[in-house]
KOLVO-86747 format. One record per residue: x, y, z of N, C-alpha, C, O in turn; residue number from 1; residue in one letter. Coordinates in steps of 0.02 Angstrom, whole numbers, plus 32768, in hexadecimal, padded with zeros to 4 digits. Atoms other than C-alpha are relative to their C-alpha. Layout:
% residues N
@n.u=X | n.v=Y | n.w=Z | ca.u=X | ca.v=Y | ca.w=Z | c.u=X | c.v=Y | c.w=Z | o.u=X | o.v=Y | o.w=Z | zaba=NUM | keke=A $
...
***
This chain:
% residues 105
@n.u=8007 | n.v=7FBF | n.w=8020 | ca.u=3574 | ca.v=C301 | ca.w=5756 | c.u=8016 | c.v=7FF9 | c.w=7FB7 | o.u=803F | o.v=7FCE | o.w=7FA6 | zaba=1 | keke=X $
@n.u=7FFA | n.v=8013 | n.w=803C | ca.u=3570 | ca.v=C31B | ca.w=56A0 | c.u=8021 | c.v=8041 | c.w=7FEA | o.u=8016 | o.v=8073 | o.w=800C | zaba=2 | keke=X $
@n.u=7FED | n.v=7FC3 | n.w=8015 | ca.u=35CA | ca.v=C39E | ca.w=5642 | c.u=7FF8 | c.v=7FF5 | c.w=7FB7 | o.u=7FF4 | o.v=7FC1 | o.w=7F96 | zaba=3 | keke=X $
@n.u=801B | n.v=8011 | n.w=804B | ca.u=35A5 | ca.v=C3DB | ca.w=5599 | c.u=8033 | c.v=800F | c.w=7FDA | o.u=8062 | o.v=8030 | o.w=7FF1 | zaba=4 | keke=X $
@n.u=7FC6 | n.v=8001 | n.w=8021 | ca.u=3611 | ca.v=C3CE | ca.w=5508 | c.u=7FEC | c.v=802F | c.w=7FA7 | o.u=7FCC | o.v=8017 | o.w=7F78 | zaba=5 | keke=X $
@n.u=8039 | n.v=7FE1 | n.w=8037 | ca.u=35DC | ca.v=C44E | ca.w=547B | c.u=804E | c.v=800E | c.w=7FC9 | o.u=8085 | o.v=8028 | o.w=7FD5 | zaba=6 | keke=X $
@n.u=7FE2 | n.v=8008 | n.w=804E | ca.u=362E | ca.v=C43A | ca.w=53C5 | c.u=7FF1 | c.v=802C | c.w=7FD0 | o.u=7FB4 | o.v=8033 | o.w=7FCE | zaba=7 | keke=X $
@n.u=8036 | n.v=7FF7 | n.w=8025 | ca.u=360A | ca.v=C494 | ca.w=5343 | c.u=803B | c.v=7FF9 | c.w=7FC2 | o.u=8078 | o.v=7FF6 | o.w=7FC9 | zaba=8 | keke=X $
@n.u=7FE7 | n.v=8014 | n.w=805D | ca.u=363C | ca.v=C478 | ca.w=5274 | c.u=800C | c.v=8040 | c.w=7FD7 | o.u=7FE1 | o.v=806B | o.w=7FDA | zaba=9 | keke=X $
@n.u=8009 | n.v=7FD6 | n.w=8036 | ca.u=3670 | ca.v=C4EC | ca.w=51F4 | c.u=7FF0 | c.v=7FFB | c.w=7FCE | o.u=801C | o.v=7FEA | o.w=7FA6 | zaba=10 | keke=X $
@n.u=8023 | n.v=8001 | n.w=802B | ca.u=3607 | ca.v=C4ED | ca.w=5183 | c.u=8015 | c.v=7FFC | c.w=7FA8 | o.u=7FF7 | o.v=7FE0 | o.w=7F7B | zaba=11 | keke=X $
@n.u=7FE9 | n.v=8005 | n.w=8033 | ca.u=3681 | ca.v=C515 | ca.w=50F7 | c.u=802F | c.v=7FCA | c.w=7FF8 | o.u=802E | o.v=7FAF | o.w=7FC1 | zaba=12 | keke=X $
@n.u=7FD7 | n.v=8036 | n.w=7FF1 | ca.u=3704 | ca.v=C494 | ca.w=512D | c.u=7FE9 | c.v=7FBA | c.w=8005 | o.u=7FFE | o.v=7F87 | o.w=7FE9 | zaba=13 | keke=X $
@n.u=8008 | n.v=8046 | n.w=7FF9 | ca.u=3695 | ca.v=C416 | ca.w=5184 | c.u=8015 | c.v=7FEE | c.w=803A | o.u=7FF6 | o.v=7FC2 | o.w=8058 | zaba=14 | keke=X $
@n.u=7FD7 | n.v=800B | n.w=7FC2 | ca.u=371C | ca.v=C420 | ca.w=5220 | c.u=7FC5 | c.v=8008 | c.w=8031 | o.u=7F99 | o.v=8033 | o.w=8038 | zaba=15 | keke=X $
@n.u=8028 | n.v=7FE6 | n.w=7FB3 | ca.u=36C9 | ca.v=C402 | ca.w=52BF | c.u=803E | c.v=8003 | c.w=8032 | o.u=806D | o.v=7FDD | o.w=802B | zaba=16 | keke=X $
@n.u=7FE1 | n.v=8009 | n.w=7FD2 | ca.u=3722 | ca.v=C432 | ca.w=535A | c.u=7FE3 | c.v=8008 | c.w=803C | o.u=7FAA | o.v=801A | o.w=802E | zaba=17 | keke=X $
@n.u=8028 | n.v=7FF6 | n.w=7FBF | ca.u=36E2 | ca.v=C442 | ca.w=541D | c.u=8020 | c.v=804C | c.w=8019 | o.u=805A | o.v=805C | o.w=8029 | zaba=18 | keke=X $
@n.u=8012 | n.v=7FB2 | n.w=7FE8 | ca.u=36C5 | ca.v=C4F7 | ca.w=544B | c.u=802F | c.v=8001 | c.w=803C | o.u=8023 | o.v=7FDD | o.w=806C | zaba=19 | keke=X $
@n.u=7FD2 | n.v=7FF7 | n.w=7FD1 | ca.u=375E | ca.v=C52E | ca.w=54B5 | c.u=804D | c.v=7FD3 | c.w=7FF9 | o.u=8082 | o.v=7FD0 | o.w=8018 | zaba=20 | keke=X $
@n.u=7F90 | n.v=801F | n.w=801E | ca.u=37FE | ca.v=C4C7 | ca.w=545B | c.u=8013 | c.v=8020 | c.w=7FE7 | o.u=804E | o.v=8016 | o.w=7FDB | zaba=21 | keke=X $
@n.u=7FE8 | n.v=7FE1 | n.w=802D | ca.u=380C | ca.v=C547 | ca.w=53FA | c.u=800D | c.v=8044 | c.w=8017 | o.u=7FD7 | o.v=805F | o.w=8025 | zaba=22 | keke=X $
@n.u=7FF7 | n.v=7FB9 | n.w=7FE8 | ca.u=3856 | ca.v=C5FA | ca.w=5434 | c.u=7FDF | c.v=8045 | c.w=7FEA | o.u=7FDE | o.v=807E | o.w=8000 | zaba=23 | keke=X $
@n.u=803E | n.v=7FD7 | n.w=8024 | ca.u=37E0 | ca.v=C646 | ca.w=53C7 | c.u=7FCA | c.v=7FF4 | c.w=7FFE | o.u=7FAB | o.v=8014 | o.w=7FD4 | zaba=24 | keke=X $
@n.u=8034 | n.v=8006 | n.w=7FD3 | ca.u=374E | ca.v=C604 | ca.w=541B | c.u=7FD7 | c.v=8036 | c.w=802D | o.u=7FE7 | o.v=805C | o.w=805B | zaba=25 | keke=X $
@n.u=8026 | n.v=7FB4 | n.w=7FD8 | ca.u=36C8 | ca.v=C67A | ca.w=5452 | c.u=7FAA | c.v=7FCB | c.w=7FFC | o.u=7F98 | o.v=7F9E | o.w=7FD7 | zaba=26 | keke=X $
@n.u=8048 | n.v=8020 | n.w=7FE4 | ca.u=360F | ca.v=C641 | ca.w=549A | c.u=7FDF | c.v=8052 | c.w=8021 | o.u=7FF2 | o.v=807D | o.w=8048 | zaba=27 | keke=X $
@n.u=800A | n.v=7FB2 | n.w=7FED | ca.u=35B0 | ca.v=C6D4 | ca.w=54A9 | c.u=7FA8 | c.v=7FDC | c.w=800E | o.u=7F8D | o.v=7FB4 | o.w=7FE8 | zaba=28 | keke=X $
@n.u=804F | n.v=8014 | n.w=7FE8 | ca.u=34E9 | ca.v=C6BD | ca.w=5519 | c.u=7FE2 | c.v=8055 | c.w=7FD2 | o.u=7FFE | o.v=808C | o.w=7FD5 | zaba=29 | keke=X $
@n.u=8010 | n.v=7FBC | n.w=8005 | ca.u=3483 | ca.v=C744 | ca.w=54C5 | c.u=7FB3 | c.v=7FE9 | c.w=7FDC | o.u=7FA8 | o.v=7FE3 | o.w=7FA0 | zaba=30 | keke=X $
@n.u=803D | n.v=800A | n.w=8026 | ca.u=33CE | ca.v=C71A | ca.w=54AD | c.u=7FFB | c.v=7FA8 | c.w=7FE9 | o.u=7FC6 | o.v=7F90 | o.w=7FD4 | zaba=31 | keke=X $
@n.u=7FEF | n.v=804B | n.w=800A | ca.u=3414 | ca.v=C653 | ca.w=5493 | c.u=805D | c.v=7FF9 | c.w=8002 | o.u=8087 | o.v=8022 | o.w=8015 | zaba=32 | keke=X $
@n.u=7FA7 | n.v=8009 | n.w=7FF4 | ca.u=34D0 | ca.v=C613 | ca.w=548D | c.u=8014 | c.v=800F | c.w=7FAC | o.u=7FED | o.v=7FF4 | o.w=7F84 | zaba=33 | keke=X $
@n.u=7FF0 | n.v=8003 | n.w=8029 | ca.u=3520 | ca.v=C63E | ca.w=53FB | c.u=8061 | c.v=7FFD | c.w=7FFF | o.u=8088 | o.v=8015 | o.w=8028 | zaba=34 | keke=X $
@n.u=7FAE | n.v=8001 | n.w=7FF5 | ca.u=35E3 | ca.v=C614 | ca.w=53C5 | c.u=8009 | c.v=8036 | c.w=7FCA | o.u=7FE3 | o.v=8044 | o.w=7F9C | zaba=35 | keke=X $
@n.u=7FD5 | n.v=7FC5 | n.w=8025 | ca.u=3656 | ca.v=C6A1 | ca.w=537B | c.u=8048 | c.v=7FCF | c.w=8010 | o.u=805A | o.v=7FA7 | o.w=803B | zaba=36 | keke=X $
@n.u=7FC4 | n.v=8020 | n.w=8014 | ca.u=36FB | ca.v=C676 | ca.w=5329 | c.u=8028 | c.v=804D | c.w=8011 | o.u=8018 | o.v=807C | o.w=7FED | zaba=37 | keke=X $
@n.u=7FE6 | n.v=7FC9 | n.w=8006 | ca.u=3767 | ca.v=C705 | ca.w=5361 | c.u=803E | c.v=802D | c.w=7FD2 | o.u=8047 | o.v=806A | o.w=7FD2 | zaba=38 | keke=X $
@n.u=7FE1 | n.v=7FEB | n.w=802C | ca.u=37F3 | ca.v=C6FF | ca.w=52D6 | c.u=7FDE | c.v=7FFD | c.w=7FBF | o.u=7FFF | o.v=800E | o.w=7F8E | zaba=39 | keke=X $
@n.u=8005 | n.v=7FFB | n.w=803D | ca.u=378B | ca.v=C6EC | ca.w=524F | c.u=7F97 | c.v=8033 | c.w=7FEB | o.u=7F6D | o.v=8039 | o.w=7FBF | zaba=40 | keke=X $
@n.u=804F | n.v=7FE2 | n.w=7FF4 | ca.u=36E1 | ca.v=C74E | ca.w=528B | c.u=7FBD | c.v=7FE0 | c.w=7FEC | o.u=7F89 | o.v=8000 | o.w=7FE4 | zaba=41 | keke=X $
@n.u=804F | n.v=8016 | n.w=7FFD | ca.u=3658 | ca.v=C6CC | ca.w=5271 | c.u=7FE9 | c.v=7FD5 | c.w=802F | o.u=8009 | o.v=7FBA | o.w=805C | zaba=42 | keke=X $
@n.u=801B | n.v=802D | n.w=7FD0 | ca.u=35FB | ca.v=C670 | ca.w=52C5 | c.u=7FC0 | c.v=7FD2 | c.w=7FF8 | o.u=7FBF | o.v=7FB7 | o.w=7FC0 | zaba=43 | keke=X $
@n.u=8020 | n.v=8026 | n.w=800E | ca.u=355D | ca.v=C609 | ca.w=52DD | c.u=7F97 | c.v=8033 | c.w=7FFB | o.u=7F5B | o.v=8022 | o.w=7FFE | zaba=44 | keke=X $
@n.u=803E | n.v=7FD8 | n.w=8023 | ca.u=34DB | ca.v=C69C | ca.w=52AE | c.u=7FE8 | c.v=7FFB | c.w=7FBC | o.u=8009 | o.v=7FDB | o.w=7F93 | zaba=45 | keke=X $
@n.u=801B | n.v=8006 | n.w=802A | ca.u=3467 | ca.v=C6B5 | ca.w=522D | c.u=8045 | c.v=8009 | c.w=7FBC | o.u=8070 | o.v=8034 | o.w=7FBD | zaba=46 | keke=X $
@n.u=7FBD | n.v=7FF1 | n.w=8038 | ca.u=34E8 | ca.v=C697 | ca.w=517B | c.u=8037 | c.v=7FF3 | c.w=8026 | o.u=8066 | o.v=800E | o.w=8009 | zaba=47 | keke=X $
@n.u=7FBA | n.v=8008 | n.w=7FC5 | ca.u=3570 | ca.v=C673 | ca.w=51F7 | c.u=801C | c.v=7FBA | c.w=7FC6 | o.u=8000 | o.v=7F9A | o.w=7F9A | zaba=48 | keke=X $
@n.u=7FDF | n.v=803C | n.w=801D | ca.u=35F9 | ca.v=C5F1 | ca.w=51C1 | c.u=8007 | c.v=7FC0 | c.w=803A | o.u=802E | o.v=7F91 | o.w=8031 | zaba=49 | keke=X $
@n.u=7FFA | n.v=8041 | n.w=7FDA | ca.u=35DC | ca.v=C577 | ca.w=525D | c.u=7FC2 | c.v=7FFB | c.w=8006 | o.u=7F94 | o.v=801F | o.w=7FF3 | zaba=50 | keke=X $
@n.u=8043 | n.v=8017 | n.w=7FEE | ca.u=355E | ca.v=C50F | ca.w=52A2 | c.u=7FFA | c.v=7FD6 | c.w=8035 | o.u=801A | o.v=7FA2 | o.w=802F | zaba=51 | keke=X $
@n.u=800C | n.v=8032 | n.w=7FB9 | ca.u=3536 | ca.v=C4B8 | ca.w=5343 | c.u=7FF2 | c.v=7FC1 | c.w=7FE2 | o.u=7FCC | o.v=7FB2 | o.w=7FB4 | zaba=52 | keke=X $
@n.u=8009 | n.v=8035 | n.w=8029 | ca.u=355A | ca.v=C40D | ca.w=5333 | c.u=7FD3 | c.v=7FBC | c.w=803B | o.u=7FF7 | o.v=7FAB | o.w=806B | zaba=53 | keke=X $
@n.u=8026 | n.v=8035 | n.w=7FC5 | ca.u=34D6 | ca.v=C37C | ca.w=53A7 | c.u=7FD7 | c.v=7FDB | c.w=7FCF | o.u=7FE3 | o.v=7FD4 | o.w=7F93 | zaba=54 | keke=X $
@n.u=802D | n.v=800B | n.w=801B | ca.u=3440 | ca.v=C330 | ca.w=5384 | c.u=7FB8 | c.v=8012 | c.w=8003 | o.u=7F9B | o.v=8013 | o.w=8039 | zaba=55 | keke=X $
@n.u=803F | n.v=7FE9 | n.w=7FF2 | ca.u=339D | ca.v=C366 | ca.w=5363 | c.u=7FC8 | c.v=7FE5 | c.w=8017 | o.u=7FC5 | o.v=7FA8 | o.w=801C | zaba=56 | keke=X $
@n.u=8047 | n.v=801E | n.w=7FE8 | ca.u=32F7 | ca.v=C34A | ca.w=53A0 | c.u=7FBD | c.v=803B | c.w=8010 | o.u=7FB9 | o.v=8078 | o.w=8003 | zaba=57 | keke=X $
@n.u=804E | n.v=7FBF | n.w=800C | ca.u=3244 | ca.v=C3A5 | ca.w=53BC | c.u=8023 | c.v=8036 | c.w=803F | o.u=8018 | o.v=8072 | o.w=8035 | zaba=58 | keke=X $
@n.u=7FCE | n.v=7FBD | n.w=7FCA | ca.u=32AE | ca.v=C415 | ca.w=5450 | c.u=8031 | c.v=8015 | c.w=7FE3 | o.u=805A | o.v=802D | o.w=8009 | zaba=59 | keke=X $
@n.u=7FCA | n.v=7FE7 | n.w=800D | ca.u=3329 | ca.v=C445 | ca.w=53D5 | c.u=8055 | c.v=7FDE | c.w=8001 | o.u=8069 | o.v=7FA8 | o.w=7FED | zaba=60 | keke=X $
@n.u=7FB8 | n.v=801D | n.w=8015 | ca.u=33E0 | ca.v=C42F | ca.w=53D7 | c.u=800C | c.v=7FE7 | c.w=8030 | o.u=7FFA | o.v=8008 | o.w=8060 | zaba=61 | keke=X $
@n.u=7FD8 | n.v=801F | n.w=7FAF | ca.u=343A | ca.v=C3AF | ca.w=5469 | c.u=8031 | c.v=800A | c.w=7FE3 | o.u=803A | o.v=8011 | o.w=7FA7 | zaba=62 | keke=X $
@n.u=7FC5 | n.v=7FF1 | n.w=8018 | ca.u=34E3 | ca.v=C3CA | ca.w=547C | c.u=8025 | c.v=7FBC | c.w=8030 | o.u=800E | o.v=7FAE | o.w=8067 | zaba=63 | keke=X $
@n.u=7FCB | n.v=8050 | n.w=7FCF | ca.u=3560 | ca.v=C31F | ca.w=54CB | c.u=7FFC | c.v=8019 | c.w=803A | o.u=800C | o.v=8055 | o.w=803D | zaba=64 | keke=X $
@n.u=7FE2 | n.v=7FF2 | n.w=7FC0 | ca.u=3565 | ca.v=C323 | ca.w=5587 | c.u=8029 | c.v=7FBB | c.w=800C | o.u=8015 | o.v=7F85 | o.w=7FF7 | zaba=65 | keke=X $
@n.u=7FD2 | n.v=8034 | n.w=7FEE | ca.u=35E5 | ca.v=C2B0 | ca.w=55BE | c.u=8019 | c.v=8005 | c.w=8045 | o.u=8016 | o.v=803B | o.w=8063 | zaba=66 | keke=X $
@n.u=7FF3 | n.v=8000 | n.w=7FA5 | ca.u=3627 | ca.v=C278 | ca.w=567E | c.u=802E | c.v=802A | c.w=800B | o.u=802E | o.v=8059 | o.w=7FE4 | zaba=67 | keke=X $
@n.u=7FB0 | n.v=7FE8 | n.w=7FE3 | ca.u=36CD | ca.v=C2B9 | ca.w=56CC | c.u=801C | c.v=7FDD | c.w=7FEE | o.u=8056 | o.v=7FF2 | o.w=7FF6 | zaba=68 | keke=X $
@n.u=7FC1 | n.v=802D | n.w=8011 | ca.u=372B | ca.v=C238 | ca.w=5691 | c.u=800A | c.v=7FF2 | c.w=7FB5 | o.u=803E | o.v=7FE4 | o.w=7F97 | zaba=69 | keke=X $
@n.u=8007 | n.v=800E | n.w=8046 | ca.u=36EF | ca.v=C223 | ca.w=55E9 | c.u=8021 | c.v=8053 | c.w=7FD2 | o.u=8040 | o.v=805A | o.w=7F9E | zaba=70 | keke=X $
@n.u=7FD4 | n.v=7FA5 | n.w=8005 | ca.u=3722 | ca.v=C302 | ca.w=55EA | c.u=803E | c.v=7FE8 | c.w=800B | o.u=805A | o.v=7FEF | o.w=7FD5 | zaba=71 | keke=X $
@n.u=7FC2 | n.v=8019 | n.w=7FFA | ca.u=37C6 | ca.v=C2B8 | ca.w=5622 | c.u=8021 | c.v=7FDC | c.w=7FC4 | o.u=805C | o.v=7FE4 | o.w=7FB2 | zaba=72 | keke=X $
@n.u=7FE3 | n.v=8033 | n.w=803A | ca.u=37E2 | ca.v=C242 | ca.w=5595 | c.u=7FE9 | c.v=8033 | c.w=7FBD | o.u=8018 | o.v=8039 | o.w=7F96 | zaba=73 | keke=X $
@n.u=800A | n.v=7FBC | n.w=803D | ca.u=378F | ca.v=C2D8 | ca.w=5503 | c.u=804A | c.v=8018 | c.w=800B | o.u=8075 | o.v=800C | o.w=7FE1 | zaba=74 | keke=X $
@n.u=7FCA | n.v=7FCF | n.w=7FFA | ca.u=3821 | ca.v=C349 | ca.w=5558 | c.u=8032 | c.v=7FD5 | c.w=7FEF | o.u=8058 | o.v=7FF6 | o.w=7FCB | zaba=75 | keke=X $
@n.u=7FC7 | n.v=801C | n.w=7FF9 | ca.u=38A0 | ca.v=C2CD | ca.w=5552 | c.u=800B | c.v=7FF2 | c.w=7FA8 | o.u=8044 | o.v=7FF7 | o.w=7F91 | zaba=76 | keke=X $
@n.u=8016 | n.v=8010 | n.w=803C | ca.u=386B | ca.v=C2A2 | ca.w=549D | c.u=8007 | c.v=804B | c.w=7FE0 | o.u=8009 | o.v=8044 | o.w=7FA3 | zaba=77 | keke=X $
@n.u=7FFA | n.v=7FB3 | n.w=8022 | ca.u=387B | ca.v=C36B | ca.w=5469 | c.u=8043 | c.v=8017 | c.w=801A | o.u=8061 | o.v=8047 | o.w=8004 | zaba=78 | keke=X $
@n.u=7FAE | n.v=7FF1 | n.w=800A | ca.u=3928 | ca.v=C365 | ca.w=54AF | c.u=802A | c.v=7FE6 | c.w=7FD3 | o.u=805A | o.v=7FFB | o.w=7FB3 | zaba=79 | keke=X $
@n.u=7FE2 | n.v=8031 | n.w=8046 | ca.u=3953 | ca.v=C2E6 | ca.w=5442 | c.u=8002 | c.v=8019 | c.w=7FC3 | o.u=802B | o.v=800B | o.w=7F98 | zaba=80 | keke=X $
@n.u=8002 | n.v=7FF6 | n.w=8048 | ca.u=3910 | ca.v=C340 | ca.w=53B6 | c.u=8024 | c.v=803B | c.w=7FF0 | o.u=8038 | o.v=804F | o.w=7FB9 | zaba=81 | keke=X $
@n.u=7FEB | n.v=7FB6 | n.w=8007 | ca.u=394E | ca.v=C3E0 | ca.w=53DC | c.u=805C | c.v=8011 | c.w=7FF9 | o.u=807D | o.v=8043 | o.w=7FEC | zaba=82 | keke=X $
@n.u=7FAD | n.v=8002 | n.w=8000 | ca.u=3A11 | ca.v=C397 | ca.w=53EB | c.u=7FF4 | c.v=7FF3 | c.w=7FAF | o.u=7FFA | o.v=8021 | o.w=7F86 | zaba=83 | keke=X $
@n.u=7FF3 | n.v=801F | n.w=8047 | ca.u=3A01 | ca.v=C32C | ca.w=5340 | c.u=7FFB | c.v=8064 | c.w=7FCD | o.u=802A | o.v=8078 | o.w=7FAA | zaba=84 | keke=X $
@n.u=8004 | n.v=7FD6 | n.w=802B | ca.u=39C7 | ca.v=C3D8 | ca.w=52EC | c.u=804B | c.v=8028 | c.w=8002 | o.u=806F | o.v=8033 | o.w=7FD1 | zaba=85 | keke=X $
@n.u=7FD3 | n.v=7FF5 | n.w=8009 | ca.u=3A4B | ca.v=C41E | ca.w=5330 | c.u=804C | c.v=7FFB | c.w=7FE8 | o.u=8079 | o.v=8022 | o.w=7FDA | zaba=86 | keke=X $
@n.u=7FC1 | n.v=8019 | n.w=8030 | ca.u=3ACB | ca.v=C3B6 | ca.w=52ED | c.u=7FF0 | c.v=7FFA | c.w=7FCF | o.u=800E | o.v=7FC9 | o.w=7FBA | zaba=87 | keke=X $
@n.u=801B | n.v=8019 | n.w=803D | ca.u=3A89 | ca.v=C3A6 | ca.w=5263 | c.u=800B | c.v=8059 | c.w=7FE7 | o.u=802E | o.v=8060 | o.w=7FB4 | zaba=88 | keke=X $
@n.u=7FEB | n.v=7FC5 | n.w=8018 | ca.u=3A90 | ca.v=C475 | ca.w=524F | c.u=8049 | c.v=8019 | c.w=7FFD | o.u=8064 | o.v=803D | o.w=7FD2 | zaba=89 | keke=X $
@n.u=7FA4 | n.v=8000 | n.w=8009 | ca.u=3B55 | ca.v=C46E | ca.w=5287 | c.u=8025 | c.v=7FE2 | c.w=7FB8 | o.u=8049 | o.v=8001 | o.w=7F91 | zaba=90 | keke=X $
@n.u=7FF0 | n.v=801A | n.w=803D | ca.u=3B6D | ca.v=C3DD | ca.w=51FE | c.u=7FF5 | c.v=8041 | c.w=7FBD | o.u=8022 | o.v=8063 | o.w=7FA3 | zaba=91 | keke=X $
@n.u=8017 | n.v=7FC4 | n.w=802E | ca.u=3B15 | ca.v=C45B | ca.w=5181 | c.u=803A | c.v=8024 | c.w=800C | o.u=806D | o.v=8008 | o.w=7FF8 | zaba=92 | keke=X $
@n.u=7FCA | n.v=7FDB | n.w=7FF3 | ca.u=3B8E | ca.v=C4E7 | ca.w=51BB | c.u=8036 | c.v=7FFE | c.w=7FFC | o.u=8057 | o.v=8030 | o.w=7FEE | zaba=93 | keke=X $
@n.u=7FB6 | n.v=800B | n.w=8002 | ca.u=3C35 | ca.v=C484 | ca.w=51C8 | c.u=8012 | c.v=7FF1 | c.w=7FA4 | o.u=8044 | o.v=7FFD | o.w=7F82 | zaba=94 | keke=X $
@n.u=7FF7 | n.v=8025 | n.w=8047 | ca.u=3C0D | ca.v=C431 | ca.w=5113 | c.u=7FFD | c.v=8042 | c.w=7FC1 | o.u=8016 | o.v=8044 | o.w=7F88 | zaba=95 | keke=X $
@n.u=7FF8 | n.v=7FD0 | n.w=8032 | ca.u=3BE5 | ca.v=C4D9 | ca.w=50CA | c.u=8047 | c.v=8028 | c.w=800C | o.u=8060 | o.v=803C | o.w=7FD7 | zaba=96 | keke=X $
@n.u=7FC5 | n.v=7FE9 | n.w=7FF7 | ca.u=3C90 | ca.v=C52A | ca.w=511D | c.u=8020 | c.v=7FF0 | c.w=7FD0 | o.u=802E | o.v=800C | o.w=7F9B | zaba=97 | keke=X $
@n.u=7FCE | n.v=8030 | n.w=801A | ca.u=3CF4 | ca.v=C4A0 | ca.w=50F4 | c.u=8006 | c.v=8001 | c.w=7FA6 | o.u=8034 | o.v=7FEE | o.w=7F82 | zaba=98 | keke=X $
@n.u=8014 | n.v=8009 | n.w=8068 | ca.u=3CA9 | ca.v=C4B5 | ca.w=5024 | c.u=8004 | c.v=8058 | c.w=7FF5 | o.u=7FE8 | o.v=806F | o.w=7FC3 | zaba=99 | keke=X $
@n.u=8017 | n.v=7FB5 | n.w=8009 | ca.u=3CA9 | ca.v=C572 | ca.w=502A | c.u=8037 | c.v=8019 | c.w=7FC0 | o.u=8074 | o.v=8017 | o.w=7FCA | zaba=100 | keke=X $
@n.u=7FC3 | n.v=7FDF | n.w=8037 | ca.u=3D09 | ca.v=C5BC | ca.w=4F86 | c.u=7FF8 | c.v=7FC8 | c.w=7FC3 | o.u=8017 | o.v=7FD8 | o.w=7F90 | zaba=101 | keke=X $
@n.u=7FF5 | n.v=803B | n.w=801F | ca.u=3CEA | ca.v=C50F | ca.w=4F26 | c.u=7FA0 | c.v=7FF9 | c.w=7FCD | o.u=7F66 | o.v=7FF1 | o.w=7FE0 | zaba=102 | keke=X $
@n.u=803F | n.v=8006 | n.w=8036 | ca.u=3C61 | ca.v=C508 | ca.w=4E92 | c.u=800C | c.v=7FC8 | c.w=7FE5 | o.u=8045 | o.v=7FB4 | o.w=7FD9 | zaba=103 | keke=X $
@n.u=8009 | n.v=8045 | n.w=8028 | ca.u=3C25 | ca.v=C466 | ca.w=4E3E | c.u=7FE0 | c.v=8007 | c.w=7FC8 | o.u=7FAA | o.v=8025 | o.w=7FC8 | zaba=104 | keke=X $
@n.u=8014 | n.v=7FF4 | n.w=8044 | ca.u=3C0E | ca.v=C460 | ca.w=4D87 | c.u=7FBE | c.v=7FD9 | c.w=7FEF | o.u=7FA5 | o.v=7FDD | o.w=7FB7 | zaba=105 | keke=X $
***
């Protein structure tokens, strides 16, 4: 069995991420699939700031299907990324505490 793995890019950024790491993840069926960003209200409609990310061909857009195990190793791979950010936002936070009151000429 194959499961599909759907990405999409922001267009202004460039960031791709897979549809559902993100808590502001929205997939809406309505006439075709379209993604909605729910904190920042766009999505992958007409003028929208995302875009489905695969490859094309005369049927349009493919999107990755990948096995169960290979979904196992993505997830395990988006935990990874999702700790580093997070330390990485604490660092930020402790380093601005730690400097708070202190201007550099």
């Amino acid at each position: 069995m194959m499961f599909p793995v759907i990405r999409v890019k922001d267009k202004q950024t460039g960031h791709e991420h897979i549809v559902g790491t993100n808590s502001h993840d929205m997939l809406l069926i309505q006439g075709g699939i379209h993604y909605f960003n729910l904190q920042n209200s766009e999505g992958t409609g007409a003028g929208g700031d995302y875009q489905f990310v695969g490859t094309e061909d005369e049927m349009g857009l493919n999107v990755e299907s990948v096995t169960f195990e290979e979904l196992q190793e993505i997830h395990k791979q988006e935990e990874v990324h999702a700790l580093e950010r997070e330390q990485f936002m604490e660092d930020l936070m402790r380093h601005l505490y730690e400097n708070r009151g202190s201007t550099e000429d």
